[in-house]
N, C-alpha and C positions, 0 to 999 in steps of 0.2 A: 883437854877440858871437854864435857860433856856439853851435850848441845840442850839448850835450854828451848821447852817447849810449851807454848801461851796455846792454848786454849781458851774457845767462845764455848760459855757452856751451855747455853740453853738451847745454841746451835749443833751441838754434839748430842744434847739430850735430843733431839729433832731426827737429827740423822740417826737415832741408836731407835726412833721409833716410841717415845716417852713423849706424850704431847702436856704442854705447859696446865696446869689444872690452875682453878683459881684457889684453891683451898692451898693457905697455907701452909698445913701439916702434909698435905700428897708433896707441895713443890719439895719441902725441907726433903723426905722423905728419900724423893728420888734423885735429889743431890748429894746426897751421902750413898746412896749406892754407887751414884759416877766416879765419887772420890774414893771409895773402894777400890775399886775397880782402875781406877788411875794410878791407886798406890802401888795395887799389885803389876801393873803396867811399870812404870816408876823404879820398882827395885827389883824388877824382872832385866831391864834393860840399862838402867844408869841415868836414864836423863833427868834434871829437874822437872819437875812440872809443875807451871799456874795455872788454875785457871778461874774465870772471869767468869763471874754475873750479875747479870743486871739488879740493882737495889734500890733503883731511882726512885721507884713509889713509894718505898719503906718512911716510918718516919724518924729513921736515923739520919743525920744531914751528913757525917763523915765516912770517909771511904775504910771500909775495912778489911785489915789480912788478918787472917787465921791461917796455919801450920798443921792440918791436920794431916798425920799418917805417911808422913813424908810429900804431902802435895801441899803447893800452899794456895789456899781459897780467897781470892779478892771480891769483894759485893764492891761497887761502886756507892759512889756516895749521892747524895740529892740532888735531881738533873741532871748527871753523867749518865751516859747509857755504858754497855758494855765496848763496843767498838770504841767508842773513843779513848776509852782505856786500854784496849789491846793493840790499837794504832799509837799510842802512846807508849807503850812497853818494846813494840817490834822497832821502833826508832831508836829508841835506850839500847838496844844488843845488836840490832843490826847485823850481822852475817853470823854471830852467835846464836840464832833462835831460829826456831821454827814455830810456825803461825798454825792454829787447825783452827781453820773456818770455813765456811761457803757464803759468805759475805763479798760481792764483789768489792765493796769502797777499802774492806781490812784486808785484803788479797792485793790490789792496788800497792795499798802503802807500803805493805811489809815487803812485796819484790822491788818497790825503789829505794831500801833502804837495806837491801842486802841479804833477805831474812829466807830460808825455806817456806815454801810454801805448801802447804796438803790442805785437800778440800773434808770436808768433816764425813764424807761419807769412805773416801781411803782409810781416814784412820781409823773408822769403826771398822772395816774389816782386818786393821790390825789389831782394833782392844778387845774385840771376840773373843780371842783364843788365850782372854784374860776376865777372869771374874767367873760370874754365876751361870753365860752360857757358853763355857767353853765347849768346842763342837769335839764328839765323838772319835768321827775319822776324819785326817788331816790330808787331803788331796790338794798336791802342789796346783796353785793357781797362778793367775797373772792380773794386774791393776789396768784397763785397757782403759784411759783418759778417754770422754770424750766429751761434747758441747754442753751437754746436761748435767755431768761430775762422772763419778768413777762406775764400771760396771766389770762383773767379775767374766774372765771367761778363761776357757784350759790352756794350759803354757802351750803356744807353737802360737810362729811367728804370721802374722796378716800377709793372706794372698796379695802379690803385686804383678799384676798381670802386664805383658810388656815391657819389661824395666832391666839393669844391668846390674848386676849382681847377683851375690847370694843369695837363692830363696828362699832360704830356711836361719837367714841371720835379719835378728830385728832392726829397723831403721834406727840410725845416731841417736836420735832424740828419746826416741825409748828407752834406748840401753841406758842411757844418762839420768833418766826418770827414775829406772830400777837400781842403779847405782847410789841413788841417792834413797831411797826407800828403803835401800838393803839395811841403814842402820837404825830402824826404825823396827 
């Protein structure tokens, strides 16, 4: 079974470098190009996708899903924000899903409840090479984790000076990073 994947979207709209506009026709705007762009993501690879946005200020009071294009779009309903709906979804599938946010309190929940976790700026540099700016030429890279979120840099393995082992084999933790990545 395919791994279902929740999405924060105005946290994804953030990381992809789209900043929240107050005009409502730019936000509508620039969330249908995300869910483009998610579709083509979507049935390039298999997995479900939701994703989540915040609706709290609308003056709809119910939560609402829509289906479009093979993703399906939740706006939250009046006074829910979006975290509490995507901490709410990653408890529902629990080792089934994976979480795209840079939200610590939604990172939190979703690894005590079993859930993959990618910070929203990893998975932009996977949904690039899907939609309107897919890059040109495709130079193998690597996802190098660090305290800030994800930063790109060329495959070969991090100097370790003094140490036993292989010096040209990535630390455990990495390799299990990548492994998990790999289906993504």
């Amino acid at each position: 079974m395919p791994l279902s994947i929740i999405i924060d979207g105005y946290n994804l709209l953030g990381a992809l470098g789209k900043k929240k506009s107050e005009e409502p026709t730019d936000r509508a705007g620039t969330r249908e190009a995300l869910i483009r762009r998610l579709s083509l993501y979507s049935q390039s690879k298999g997995h479900p996708i939701t994703v989540v946005f915040d609706a709290w200020r609308e003056q709809t009071g119910l939560e609402r899903y829509e289906h479009r294009t093979g993703v399906q779009v939740v706006f939250t309903k009046r006074g829910e924000r979006a975290d509490q709906v995507i901490q709410r979804l990653a408890r529902q599938y629990g080792r089934a899903c994976a979480v795209v946010s840079s939200d610590l309190e939604i990172i939190q929940t979703a690894k005590a409840h079993g859930a993959f976790v990618m910070k929203s700026q990893e998975f932009q540099v996977k949904l690039e090479f899907f939609g309107d700016n897919k890059p040109l030429t495709m130079k193998p890279q690597a996802i190098s984790l660090t305290q800030g979120g994800a930063k790109i840099e060329d495959e070969k393995p991090p100097e370790r000076p003094n140490k036993k082992g292989n010096p040209r084999k990535l630390p455990k933790a990495v390799r299990a990073r990548k492994r998990q990545l790999r289906g993504f």
